[in-house]
mmCIF file of the N, C-alpha and C atoms, coordinates in Angstrom:
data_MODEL
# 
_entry.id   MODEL 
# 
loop_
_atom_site.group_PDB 
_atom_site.id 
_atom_site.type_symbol 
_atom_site.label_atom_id 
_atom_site.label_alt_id 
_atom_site.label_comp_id 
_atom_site.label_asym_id 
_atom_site.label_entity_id 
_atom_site.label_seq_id 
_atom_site.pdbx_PDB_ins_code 
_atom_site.Cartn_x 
_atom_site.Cartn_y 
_atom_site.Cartn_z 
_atom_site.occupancy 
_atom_site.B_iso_or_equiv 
_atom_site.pdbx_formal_charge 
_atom_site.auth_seq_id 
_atom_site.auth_comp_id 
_atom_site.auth_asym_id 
_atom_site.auth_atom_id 
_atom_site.pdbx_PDB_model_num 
ATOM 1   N N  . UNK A 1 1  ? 94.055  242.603 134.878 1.00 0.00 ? 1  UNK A N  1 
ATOM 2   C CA . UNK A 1 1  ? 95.422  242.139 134.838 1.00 0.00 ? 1  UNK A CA 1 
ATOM 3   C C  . UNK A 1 1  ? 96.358  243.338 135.032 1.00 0.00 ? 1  UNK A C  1 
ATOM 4   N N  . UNK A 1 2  ? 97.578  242.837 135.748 1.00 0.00 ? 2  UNK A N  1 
ATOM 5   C CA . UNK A 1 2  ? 98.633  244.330 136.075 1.00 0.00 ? 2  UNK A CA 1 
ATOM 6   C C  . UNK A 1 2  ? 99.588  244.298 134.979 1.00 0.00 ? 2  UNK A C  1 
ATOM 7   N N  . UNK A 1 3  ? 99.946  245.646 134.592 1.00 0.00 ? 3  UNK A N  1 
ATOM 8   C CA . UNK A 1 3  ? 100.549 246.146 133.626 1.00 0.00 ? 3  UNK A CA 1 
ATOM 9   C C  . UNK A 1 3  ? 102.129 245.506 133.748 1.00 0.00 ? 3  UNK A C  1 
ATOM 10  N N  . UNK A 1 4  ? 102.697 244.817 132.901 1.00 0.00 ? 4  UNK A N  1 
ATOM 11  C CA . UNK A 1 4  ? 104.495 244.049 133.149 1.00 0.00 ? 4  UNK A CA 1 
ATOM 12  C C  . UNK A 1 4  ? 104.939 245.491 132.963 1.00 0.00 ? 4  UNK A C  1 
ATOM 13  N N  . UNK A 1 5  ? 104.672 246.053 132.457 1.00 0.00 ? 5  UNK A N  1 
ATOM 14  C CA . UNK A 1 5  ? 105.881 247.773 132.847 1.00 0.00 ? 5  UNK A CA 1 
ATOM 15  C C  . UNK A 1 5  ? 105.693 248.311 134.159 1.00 0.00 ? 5  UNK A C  1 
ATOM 16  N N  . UNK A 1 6  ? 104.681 248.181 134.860 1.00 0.00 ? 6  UNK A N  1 
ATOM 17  C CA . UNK A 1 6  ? 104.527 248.713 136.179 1.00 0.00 ? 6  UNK A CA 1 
ATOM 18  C C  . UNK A 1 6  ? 104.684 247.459 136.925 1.00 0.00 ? 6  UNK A C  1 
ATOM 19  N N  . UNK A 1 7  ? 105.105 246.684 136.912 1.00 0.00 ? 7  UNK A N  1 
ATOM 20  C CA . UNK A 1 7  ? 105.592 245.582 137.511 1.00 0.00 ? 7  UNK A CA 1 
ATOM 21  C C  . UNK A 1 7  ? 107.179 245.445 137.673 1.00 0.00 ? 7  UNK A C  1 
ATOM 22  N N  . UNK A 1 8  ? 107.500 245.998 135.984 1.00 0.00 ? 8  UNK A N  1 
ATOM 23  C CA . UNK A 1 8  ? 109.186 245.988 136.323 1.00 0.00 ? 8  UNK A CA 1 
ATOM 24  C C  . UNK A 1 8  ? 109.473 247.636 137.018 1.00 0.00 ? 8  UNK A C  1 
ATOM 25  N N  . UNK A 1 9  ? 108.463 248.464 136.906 1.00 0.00 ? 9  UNK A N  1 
ATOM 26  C CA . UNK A 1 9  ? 108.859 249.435 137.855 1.00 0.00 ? 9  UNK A CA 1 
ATOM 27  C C  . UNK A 1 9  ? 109.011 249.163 139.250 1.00 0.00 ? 9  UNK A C  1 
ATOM 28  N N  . UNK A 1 10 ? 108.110 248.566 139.739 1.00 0.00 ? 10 UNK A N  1 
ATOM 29  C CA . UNK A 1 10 ? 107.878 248.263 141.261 1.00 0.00 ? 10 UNK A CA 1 
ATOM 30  C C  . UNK A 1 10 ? 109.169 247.441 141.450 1.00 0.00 ? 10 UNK A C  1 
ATOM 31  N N  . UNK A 1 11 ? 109.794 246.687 140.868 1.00 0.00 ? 11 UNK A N  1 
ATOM 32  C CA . UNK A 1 11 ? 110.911 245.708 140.945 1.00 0.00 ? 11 UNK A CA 1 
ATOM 33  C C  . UNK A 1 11 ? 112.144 246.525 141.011 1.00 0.00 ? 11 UNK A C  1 
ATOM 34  N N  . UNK A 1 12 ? 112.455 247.628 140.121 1.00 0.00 ? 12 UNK A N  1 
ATOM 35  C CA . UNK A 1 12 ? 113.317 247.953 140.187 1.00 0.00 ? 12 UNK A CA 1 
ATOM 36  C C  . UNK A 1 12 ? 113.275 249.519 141.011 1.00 0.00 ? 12 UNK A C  1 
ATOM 37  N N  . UNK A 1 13 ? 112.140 249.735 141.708 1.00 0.00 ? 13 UNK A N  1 
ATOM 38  C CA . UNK A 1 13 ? 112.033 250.259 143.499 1.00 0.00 ? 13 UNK A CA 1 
ATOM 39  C C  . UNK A 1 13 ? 112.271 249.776 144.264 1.00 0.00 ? 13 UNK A C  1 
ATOM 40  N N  . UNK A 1 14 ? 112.166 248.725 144.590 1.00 0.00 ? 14 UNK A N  1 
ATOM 41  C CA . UNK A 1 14 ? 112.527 247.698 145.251 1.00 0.00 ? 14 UNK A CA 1 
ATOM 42  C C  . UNK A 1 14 ? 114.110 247.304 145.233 1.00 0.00 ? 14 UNK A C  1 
ATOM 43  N N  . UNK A 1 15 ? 114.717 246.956 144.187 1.00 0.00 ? 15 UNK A N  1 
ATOM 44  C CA . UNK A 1 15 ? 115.896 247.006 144.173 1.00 0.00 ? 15 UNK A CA 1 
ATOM 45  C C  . UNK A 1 15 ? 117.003 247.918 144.373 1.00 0.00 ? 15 UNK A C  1 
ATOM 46  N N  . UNK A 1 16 ? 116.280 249.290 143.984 1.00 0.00 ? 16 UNK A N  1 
ATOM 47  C CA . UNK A 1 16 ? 117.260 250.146 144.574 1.00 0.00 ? 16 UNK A CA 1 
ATOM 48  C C  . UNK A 1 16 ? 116.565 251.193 145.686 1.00 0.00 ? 16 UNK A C  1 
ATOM 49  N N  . UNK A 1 17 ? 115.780 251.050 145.779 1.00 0.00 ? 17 UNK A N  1 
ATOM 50  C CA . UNK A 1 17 ? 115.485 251.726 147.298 1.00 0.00 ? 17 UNK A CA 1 
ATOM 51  C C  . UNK A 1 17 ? 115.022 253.582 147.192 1.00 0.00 ? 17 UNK A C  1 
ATOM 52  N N  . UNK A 1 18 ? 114.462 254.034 145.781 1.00 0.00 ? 18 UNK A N  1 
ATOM 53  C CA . UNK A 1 18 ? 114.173 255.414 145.960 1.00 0.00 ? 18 UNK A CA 1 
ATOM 54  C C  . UNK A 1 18 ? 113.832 255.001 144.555 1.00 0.00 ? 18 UNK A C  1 
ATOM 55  N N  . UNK A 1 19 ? 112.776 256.544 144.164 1.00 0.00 ? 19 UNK A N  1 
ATOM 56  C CA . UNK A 1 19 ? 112.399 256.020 143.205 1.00 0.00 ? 19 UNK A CA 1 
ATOM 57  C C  . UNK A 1 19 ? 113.239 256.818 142.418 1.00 0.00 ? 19 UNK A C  1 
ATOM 58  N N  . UNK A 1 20 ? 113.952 257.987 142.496 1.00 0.00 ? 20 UNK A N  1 
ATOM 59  C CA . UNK A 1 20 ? 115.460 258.088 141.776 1.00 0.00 ? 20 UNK A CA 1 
ATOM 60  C C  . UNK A 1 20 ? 116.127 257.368 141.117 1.00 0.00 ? 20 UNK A C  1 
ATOM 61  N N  . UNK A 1 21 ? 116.602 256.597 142.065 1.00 0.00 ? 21 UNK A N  1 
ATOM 62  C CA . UNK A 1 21 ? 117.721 255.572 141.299 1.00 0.00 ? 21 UNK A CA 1 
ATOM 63  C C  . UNK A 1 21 ? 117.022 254.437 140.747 1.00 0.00 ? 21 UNK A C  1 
ATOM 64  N N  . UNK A 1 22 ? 115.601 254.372 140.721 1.00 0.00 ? 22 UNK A N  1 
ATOM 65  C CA . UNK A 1 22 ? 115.233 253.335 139.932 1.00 0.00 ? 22 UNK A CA 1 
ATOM 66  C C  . UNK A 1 22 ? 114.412 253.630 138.190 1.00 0.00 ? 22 UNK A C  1 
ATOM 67  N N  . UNK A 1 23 ? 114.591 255.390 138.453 1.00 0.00 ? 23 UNK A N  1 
ATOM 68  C CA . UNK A 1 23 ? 114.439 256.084 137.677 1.00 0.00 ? 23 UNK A CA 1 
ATOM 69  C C  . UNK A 1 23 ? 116.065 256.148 136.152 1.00 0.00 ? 23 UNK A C  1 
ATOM 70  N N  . UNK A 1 24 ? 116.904 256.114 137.370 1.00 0.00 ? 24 UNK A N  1 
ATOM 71  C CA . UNK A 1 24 ? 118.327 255.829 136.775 1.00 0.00 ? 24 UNK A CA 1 
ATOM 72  C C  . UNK A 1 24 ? 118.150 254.756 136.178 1.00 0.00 ? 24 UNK A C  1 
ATOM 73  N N  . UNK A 1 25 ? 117.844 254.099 136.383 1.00 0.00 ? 25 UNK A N  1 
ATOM 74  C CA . UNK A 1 25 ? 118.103 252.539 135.817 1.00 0.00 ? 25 UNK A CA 1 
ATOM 75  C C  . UNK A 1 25 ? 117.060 251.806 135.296 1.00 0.00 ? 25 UNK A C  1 
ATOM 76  N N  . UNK A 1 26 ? 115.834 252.856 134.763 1.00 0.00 ? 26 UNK A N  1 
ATOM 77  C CA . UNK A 1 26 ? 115.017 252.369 133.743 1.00 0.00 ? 26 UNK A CA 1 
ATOM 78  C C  . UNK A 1 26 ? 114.635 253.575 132.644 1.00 0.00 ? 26 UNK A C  1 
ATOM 79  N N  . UNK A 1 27 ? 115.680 254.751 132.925 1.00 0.00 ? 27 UNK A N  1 
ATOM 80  C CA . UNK A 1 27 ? 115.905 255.836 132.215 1.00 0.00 ? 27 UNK A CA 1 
ATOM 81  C C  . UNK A 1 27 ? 114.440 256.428 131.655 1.00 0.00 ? 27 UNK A C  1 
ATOM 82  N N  . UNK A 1 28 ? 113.975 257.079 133.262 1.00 0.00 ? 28 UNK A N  1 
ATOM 83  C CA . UNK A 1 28 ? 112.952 257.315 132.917 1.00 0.00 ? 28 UNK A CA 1 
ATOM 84  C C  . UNK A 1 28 ? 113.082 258.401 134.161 1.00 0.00 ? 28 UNK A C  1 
ATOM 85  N N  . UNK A 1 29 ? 112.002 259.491 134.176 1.00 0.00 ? 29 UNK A N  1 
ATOM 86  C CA . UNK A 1 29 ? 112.046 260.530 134.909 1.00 0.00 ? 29 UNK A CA 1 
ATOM 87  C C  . UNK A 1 29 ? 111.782 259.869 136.682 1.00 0.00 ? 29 UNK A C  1 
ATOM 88  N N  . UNK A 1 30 ? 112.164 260.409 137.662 1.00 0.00 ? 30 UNK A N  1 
ATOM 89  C CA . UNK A 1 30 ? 111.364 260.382 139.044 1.00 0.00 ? 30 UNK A CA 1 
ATOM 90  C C  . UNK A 1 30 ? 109.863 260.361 139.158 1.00 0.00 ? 30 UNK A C  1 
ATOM 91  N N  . UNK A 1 31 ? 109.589 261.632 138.479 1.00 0.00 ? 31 UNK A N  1 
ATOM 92  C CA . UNK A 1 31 ? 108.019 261.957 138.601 1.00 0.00 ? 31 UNK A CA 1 
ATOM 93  C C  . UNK A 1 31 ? 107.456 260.716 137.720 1.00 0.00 ? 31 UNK A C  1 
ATOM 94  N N  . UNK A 1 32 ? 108.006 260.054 136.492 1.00 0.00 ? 32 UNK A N  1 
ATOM 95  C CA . UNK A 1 32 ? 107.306 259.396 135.652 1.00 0.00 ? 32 UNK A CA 1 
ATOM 96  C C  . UNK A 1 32 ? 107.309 257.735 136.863 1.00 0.00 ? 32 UNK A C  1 
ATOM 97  N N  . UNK A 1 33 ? 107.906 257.807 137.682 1.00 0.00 ? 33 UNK A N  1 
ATOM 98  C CA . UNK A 1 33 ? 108.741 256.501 138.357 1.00 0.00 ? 33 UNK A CA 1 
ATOM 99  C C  . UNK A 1 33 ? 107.141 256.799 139.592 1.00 0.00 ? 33 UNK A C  1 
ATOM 100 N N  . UNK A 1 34 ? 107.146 257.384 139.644 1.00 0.00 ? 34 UNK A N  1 
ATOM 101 C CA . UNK A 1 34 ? 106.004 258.089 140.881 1.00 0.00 ? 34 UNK A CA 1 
ATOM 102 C C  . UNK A 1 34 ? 104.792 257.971 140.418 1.00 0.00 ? 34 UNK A C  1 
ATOM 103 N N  . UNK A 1 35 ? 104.596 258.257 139.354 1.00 0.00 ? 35 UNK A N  1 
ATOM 104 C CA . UNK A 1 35 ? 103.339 257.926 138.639 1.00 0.00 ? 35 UNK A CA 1 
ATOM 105 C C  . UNK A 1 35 ? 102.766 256.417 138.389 1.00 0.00 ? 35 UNK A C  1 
ATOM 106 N N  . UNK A 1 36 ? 103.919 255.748 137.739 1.00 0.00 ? 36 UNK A N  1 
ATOM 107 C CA . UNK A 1 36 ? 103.621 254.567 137.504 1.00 0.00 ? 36 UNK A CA 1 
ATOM 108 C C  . UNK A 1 36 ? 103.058 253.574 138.702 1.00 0.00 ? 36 UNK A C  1 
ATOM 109 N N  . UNK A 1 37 ? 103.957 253.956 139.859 1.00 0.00 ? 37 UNK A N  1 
ATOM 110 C CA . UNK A 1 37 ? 103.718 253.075 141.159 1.00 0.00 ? 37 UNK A CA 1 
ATOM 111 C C  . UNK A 1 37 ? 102.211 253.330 141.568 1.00 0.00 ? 37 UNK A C  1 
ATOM 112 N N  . UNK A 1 38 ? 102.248 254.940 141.434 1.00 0.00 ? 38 UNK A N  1 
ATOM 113 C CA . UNK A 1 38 ? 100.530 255.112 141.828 1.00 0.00 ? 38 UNK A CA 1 
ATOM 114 C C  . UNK A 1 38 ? 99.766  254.347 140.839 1.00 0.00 ? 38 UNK A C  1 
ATOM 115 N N  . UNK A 1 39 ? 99.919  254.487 139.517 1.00 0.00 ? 39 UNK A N  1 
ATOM 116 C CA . UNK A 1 39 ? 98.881  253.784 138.785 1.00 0.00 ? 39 UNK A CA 1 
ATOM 117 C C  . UNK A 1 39 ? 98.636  252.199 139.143 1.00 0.00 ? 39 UNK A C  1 
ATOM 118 N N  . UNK A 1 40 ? 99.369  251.608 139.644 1.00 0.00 ? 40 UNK A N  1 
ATOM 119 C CA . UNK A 1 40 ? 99.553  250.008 140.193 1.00 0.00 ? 40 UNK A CA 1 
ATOM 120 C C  . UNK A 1 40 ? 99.038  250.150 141.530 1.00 0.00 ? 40 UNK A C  1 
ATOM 121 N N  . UNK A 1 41 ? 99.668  251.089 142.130 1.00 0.00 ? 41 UNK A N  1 
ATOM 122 C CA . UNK A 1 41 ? 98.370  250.736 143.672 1.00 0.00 ? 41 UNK A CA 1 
ATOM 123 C C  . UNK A 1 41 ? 96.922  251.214 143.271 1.00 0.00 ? 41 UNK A C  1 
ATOM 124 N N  . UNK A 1 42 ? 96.804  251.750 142.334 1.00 0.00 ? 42 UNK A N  1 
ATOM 125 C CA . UNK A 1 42 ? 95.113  252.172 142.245 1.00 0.00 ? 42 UNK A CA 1 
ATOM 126 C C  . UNK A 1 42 ? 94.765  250.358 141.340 1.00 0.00 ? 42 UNK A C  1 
ATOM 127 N N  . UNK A 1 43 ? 95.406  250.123 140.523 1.00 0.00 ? 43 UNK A N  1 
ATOM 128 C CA . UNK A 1 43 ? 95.142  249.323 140.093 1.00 0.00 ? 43 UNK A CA 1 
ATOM 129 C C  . UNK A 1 43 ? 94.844  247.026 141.091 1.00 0.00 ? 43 UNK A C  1 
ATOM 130 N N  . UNK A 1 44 ? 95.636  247.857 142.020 1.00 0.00 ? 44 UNK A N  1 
ATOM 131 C CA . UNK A 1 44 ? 96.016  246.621 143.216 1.00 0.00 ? 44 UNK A CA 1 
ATOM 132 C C  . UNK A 1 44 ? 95.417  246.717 144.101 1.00 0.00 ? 44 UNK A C  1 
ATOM 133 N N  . UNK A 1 45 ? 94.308  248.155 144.431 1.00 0.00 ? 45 UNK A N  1 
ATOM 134 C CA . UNK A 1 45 ? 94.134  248.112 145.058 1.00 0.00 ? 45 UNK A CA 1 
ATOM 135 C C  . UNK A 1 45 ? 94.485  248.312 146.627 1.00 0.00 ? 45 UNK A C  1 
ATOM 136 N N  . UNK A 1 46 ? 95.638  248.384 146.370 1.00 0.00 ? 46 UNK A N  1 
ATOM 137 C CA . UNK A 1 46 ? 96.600  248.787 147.856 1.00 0.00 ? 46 UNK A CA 1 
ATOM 138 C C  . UNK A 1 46 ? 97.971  249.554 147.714 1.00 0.00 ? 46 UNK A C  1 
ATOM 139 N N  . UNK A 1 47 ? 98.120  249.876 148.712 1.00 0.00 ? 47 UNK A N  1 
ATOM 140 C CA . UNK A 1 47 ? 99.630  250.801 148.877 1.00 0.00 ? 47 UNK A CA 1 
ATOM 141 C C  . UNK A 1 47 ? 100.743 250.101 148.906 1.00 0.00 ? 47 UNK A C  1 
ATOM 142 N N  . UNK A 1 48 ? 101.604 249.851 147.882 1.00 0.00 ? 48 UNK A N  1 
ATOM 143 C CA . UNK A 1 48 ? 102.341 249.096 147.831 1.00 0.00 ? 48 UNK A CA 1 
ATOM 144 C C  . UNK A 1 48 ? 103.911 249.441 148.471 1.00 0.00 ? 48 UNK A C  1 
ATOM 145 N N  . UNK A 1 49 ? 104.023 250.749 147.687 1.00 0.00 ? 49 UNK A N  1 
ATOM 146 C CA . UNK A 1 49 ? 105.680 251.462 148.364 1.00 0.00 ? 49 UNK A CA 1 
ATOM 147 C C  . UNK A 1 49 ? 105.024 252.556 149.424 1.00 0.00 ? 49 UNK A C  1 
ATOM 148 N N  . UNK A 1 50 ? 106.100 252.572 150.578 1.00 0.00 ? 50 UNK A N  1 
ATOM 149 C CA . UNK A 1 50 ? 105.938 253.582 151.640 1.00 0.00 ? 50 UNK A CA 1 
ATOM 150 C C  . UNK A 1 50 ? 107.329 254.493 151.023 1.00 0.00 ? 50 UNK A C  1 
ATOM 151 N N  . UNK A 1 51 ? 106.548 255.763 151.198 1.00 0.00 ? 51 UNK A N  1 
ATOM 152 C CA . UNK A 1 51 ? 107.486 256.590 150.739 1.00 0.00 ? 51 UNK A CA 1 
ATOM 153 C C  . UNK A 1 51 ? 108.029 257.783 151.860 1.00 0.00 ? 51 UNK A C  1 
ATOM 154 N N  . UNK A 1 52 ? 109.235 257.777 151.904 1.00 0.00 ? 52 UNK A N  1 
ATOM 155 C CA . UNK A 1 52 ? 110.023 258.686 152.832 1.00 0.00 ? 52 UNK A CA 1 
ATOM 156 C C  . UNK A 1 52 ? 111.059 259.630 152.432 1.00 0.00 ? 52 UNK A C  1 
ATOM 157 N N  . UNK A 1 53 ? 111.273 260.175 153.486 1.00 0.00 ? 53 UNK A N  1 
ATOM 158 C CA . UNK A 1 53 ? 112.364 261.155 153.054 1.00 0.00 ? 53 UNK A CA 1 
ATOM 159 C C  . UNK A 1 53 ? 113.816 260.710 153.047 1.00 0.00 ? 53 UNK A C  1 
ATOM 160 N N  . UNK A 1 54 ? 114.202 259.557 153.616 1.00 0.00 ? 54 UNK A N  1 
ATOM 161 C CA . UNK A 1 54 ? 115.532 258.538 152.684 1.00 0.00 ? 54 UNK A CA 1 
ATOM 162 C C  . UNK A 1 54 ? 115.190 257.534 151.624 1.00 0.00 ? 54 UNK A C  1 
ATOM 163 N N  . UNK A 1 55 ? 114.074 258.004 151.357 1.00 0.00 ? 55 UNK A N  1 
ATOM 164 C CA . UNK A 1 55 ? 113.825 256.457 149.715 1.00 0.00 ? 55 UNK A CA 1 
ATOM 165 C C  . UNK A 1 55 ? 112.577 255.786 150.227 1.00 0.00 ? 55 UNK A C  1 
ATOM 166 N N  . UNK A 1 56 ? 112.938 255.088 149.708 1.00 0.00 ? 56 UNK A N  1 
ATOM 167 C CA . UNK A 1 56 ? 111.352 254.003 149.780 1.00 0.00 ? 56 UNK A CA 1 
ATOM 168 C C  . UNK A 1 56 ? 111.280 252.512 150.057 1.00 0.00 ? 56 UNK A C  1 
ATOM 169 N N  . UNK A 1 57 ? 110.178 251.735 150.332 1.00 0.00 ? 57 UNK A N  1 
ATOM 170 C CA . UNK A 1 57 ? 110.276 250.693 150.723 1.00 0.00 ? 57 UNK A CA 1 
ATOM 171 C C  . UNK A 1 57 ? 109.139 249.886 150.629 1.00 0.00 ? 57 UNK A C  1 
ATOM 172 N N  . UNK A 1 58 ? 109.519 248.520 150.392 1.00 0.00 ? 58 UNK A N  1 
ATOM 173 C CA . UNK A 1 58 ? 107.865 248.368 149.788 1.00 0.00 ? 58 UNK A CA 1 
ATOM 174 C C  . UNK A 1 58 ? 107.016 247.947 151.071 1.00 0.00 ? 58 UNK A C  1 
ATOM 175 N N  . UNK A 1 59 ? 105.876 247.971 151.135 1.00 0.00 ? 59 UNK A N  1 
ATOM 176 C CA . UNK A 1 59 ? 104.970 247.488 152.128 1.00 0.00 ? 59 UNK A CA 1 
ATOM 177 C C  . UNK A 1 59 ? 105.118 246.017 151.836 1.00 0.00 ? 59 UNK A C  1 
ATOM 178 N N  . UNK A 1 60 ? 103.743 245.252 152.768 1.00 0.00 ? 60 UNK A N  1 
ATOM 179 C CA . UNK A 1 60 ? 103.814 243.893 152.872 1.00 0.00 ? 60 UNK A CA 1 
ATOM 180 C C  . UNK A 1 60 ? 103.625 243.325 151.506 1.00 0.00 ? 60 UNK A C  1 
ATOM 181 N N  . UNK A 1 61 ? 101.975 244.135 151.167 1.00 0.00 ? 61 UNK A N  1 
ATOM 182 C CA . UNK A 1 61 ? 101.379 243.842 149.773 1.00 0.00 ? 61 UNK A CA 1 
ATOM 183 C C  . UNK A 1 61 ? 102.702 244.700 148.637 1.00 0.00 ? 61 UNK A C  1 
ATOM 184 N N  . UNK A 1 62 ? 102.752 245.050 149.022 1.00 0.00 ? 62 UNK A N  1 
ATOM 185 C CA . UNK A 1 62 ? 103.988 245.740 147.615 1.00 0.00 ? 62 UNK A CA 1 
ATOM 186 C C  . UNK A 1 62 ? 105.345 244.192 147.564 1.00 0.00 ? 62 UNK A C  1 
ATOM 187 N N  . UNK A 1 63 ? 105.743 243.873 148.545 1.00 0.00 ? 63 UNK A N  1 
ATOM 188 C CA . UNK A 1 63 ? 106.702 242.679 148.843 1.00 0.00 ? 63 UNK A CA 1 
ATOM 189 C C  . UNK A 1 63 ? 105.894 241.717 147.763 1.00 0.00 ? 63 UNK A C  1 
ATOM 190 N N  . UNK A 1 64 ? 104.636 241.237 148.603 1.00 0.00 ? 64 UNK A N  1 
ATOM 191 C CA . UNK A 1 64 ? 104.244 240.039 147.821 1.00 0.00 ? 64 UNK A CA 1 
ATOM 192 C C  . UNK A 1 64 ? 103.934 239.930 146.523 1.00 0.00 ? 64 UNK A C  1 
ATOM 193 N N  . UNK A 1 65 ? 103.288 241.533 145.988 1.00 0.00 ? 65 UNK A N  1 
ATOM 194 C CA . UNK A 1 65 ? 102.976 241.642 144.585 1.00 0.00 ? 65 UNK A CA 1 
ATOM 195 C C  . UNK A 1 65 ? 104.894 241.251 143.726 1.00 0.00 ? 65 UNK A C  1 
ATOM 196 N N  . UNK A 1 66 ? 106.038 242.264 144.198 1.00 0.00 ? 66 UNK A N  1 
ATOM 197 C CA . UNK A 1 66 ? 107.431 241.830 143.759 1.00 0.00 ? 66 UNK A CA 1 
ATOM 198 C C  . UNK A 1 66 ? 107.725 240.103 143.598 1.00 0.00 ? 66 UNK A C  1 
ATOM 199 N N  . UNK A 1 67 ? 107.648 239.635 144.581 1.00 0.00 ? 67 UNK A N  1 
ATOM 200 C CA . UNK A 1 67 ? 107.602 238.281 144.536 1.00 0.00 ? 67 UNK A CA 1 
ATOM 201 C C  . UNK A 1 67 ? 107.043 237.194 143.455 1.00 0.00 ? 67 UNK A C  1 
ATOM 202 N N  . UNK A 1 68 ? 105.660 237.627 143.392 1.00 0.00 ? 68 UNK A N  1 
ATOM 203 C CA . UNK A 1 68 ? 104.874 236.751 142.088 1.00 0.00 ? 68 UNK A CA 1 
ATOM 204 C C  . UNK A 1 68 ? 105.112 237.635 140.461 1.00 0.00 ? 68 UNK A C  1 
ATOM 205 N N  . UNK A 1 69 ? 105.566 238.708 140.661 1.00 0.00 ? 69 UNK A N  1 
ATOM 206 C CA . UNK A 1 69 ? 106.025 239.563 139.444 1.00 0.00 ? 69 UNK A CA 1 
ATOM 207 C C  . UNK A 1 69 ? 106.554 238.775 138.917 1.00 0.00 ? 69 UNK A C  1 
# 
């Protein structure tokens, strides 16, 4: 079963588009925001956020996992 804290992380990457500002708004570090997502794609099995040098974005499977969250 996937962790509901790394679920509302992935949600609120998704909502704001870097894992910065989603770091802002679950008052929690970047690196800790970075960690968590990895621990959910190891856990999912797949790559969920594509990560870039303007922010981030979720993949297909990262979309659909947000969705049933």
């Amino acid at each position: 079963m996937l962790d509901a804290k790394k679920l509302r992380v992935l949600r609120a990457v998704a909502e704001h588009g870097s894992f910065a500002a989603a770091a802002a708004e679950l008052r929690y570090t970047p690196s800790a925001i970075s960690q968590q997502i990895a621990a959910l794609e190891r856990e999912a099995g797949a790559v969920l956020v594509e990560r870039g040098p303007r922010g981030t974005r979720l993949t297909q499977a990262g979309a659909v996992l947000d969705r049933h969250a």
